[in-house]
N, C-alpha and C positions, 0 to 999 in steps of 0.2 A: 342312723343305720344306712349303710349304700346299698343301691338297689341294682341289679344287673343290667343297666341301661348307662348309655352314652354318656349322659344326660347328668345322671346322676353318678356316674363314674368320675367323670370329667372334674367334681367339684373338690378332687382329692387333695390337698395344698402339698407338693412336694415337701418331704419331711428339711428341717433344718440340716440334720446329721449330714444329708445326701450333699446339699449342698455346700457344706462346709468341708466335708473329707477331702476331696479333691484328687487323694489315691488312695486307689484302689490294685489289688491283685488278684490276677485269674489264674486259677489252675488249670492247665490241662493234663490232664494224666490221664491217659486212656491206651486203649488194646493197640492203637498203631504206633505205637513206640517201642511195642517189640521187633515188628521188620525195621523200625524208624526208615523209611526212604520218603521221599520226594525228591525234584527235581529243585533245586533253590533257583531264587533269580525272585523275577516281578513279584506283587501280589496277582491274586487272583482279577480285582475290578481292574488293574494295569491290562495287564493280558488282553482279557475282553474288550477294553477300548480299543489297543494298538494291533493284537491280534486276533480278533474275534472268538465267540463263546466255546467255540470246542477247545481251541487250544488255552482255555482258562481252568478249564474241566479236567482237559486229560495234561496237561502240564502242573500241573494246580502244586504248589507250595506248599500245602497241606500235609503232612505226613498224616493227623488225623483223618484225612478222607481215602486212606488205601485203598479199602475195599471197595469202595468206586472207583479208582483210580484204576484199580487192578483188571475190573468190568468194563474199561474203554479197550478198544482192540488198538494195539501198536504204538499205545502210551506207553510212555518212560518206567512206571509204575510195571504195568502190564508186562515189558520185556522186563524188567530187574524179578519180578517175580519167580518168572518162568528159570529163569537162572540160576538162581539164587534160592528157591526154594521149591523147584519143582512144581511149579503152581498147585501146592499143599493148601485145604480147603483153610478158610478160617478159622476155623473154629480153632485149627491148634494155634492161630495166635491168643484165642482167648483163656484157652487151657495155661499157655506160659505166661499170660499177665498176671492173672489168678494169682498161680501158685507165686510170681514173684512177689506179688504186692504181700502176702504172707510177712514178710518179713519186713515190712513199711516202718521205719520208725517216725513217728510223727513229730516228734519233739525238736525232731531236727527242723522241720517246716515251724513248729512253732520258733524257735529262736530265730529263723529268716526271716519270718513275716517280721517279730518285733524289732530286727533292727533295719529294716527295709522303709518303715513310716509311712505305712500304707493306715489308715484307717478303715478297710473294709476289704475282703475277701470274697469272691465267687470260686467255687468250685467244681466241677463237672461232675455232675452224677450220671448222666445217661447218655452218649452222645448219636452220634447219626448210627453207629449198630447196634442199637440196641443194647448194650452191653451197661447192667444195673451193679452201680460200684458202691450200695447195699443193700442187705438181706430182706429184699421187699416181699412185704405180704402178698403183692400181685405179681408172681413171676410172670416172663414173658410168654406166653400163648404156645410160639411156636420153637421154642429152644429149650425150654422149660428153668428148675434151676441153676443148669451150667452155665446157663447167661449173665449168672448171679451173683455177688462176692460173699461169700461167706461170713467173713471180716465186716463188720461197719464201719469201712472206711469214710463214709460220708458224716458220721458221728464223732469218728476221731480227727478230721479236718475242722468238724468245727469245735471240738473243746480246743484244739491245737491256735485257732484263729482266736477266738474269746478268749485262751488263755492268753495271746499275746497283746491283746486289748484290743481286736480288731471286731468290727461285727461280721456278721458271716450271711453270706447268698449263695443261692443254690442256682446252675445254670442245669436245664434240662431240654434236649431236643424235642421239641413240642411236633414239629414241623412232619421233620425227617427221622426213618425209624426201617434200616434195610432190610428188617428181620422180617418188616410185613409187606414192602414193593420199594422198587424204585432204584433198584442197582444198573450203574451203566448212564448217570446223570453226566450230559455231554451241552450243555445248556440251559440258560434261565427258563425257557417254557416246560422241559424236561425236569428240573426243580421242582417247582409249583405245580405242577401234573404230579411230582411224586410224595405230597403231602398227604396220608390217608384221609378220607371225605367219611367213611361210615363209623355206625355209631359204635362198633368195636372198638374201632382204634381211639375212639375219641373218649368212650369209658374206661379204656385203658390208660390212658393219657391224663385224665382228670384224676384215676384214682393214685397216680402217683404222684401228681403233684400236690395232694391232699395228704399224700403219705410224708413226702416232704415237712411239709407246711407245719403238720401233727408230732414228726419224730425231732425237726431240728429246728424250728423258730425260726427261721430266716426272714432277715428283714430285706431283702433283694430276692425279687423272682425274675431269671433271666433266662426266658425261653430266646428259642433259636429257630428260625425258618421258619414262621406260620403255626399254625396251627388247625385241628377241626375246624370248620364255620369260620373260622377266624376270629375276629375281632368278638361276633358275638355269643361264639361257643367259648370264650372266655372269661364272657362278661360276669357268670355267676361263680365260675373260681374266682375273679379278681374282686368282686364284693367282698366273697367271704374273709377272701385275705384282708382286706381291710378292715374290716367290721372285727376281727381279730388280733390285729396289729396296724392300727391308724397310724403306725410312723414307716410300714414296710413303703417299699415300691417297684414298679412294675416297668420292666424296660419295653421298647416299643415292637418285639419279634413277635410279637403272639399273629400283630396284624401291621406290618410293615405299611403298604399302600392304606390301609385304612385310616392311619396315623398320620400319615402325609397328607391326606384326603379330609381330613377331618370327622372321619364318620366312627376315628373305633378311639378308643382312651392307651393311653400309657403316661408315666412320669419322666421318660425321657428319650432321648435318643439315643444312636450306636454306632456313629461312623465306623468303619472298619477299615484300618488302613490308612486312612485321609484322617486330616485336622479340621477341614471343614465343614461344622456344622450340617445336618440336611436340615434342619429347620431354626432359625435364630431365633423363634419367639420361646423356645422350650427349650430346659436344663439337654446341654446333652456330655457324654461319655464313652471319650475316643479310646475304641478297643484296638490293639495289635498284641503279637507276639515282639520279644526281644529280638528276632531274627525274622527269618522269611516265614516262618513256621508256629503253629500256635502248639502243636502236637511237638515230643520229641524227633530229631533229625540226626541221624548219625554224623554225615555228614560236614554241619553247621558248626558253628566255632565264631573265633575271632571274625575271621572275612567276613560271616556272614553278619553276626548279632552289632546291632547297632551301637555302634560307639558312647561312652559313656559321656562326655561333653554335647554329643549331638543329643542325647536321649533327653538329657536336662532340660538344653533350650528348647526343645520340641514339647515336653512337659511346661516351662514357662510360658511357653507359646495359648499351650491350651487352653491352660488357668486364669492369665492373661486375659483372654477370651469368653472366661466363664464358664469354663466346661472343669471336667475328671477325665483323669487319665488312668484305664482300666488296663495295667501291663502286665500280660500274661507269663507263667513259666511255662516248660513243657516239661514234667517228669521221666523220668527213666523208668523199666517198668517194673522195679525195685520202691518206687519213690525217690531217689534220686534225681537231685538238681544240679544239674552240671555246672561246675565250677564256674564256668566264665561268666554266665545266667545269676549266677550267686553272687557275683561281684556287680553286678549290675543293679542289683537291688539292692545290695549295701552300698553302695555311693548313690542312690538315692537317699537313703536313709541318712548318710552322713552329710549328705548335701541340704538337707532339709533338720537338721538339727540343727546347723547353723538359721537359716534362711525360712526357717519355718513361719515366722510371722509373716510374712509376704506371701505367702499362699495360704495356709490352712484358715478357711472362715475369710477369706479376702472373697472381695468383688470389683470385675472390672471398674478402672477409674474411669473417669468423663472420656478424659486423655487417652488411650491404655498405649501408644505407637512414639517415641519418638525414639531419636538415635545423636549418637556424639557428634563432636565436629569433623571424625575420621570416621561415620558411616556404622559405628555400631550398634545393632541395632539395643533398644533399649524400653523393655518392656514394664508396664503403671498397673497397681491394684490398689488398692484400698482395702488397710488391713484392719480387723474387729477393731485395733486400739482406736481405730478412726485417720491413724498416719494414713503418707501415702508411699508408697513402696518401689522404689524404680530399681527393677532389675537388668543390668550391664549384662549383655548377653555375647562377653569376650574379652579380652586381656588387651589394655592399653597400654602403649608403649612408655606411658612413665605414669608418675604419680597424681600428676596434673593431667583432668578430663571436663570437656565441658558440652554440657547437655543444654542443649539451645530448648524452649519451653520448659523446662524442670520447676515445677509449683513452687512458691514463693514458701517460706521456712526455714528454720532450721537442721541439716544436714549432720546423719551420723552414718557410719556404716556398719553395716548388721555386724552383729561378732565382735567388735570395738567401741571401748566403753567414751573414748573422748570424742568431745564435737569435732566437725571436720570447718576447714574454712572456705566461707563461701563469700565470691563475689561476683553476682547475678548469677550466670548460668555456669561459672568457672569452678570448677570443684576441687581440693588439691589434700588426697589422701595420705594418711599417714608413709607408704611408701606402693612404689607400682608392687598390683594385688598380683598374687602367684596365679599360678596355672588354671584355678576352679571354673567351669563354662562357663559360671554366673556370678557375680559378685551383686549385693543387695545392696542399696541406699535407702535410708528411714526420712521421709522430710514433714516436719513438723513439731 
């Protein structure tokens, strides 16, 4: 049994599943996909480095963070409101999500997920306003039901998920919650000053993630911004989870700095935006949206959403690496997923039919970096069979490529059933590969 202490938190062994998935998909479907605005461009930590914290805050790429968005004075947000919508209070965006989501057909998200080849699924149930997307036993305090969805949408995302064979997580703002302080977030010290400290919001906060945990089995708890006490106001939730699902796991938001620090528990981490690891000795799991945006963007399209070749190698990259890549949609506030967002996850999926042994249940190789004799680059895993996997991360100009270190073996290429011929590092494929980011080599 886990006890609510560091100590014995800490002894949790990250489940296999987690680490063998390798993709994952976030939902964001939430209330600011009804105005859908932000301003597109940098992420958020860009900004703050190169332009400092307000212009991160009140520029913010976020179409989920409106309502704060809307609370900075002479933000882009802030004037499109006034324009555009008579600066009308929230709440009627929450009245027109509502009634849209009504008509949510799930089926359709289950047939995305399963051909997208994600192996796991987070969902947004509650995001930074508060807004509970379902029918919870503890309505919000101060809004009462109308905060609420009627609908259990959160129950039909994840039969939708499990129906498509994925497992299902629940992401819930632990942190951040505008309905009880903290509208008008204009930098990192104004963030974390807007996390509520009392023991309301914190029994608030606990009872729904119990409500969670009790209505939809989630094997992934992905709080967001902190939480009460932090680290240790959720050390007797994150027992319980375990002590009830020894294969769930807990991402590192409850207590960001404490997890850095080594004084609070989680099973992983959560770049956001970057590829880069924040800690190499722990699993971690690189979260973005497809575009600048994790929420829907009117706006956003082609220009903005990442190119389907760049998305790949960025994904190889990760896994490569030893991480998961957590790639989010934004819904419409119908539940619709915007066409070009939909093709992006089906050339995942298709690109990973092929090339699926080379990620799923791989681990970086000793190796995992090298590149052709033309400079491209050319990424090593070691796959369950025990091969070793080298993914070509670009289209050579003929049929013949030669990877200077390439482990010693026999040479096939994924998706082709004859041996290919090899002399030392010289490799010469059936014929130059078409267009795909990545083309897989099996050696062994």
């Amino acid at each position: 049994m886990y006890q609510p202490t560091y100590e014995s938190l800490s002894t949790h062994p990250v489940p296999s599943w987690f680490l063998d998935a390798k993709f994952g998909i976030f939902s964001h479907w939430t209330v600011g996909s009804v105005p859908a605005f932000a301003p597109t461009g940098k992420d958020p930590f860009t900004l703050a480095r190169e332009e400092g914290e307000r212009m991160a805050f009140s520029h913010t790429p976020y179409a989920e963070w409106y309502w704060n968005s809307i609370s900075i004075p002479d933000s882009p947000a802030a004037e499109h409101h006034a324009r555009v919508w008579g600066n009308c209070e929230y709440d009627v965006f929450v009245r027109r999500f509502l009634d849209a989501a009504k008509g949510w057909d799930p089926q359709r998200w289950q047939r995305m997920l399963a051909a997208s080849g994600a192996k796991y699924c987070v969902m947004v149930t509650k995001h930074h306003d508060g807004v509970l997307m379902w029918p919870s036993e503890v309505p919000n305090p101060h809004r009462g039901s109308a905060w609420s969805s009627e609908r259990d949408l959160v129950r039909e995302c994840a039969d939708a998920a499990r129906g498509a064979g994925l497992r299902f997580g629940v992401y819930y703002s632990g942190g951040i919650d505008w309905t009880f302080q903290g509208l008008g977030i204009d930098g990192w010290g104004k963030l974390y000053g807007a996390i509520p400290q009392d023991e309301t919001y914190h029994a608030y906060a606990d009872a729904h993630w119990r409500e969670l945990i009790r209505k939809y089995q989630p094997d992934v708890l992905w709080n967001d911004i902190g939480y009460p006490g932090f680290g240790a106001g959720a050390a007797q939730l994150m027992a319980d989870f375990y002590n009830g699902n020894p294969d769930g796991v807990v991402n590192d938001r409850f207590d960001f700095l404490g997890v850095m620090g080594g004084t609070a528990h989680a099973d992983f981490t959560t770049p956001e935006y970057t590829t880069t690891p924040v800690d190499h000795k722990r699993p971690f799991e690189v979260t973005r949206g497809i575009g600048t945006s994790f929420g829907y963007t009117e706006s956003e399209g082609e220009h903005t959403y990442m190119p389907i070749p760049d998305l790949i190698r960025m994904f190889v990259d990760i896994v490569a690496d030893g991480g998961n890549l957590l790639l989010n949609y934004g819904a419409m506030p119908g539940g619709e997923v915007p066409w070009a967002q939909q093709m992006r996850l089906l050339a995942m999926g298709q690109w990973l039919a092929v090339n699926g042994a080379a990620i799923y249940a791989s681990r970086p190789f000793e190796q995992s970096r090298l590149q052709t004799d033309d400079g491209t680059p050319v990424r090593l895993t070691t796959g369950a069979d025990g091969a070793v996997y080298a993914m070509v991360c670009g289209r050579p100009d003929s049929a013949t490529i030669v990877i200077d270190g390439l482990p010693a073996g026999e040479v096939h290429l994924v998706g082709h059933r004859a041996m290919l011929h090899r002399s030392g590092d010289r490799i010469v494929l059936p014929t130059r590969p078409d267009d795909t980011p990545v083309f897989t080599l099996r050696v062994g």
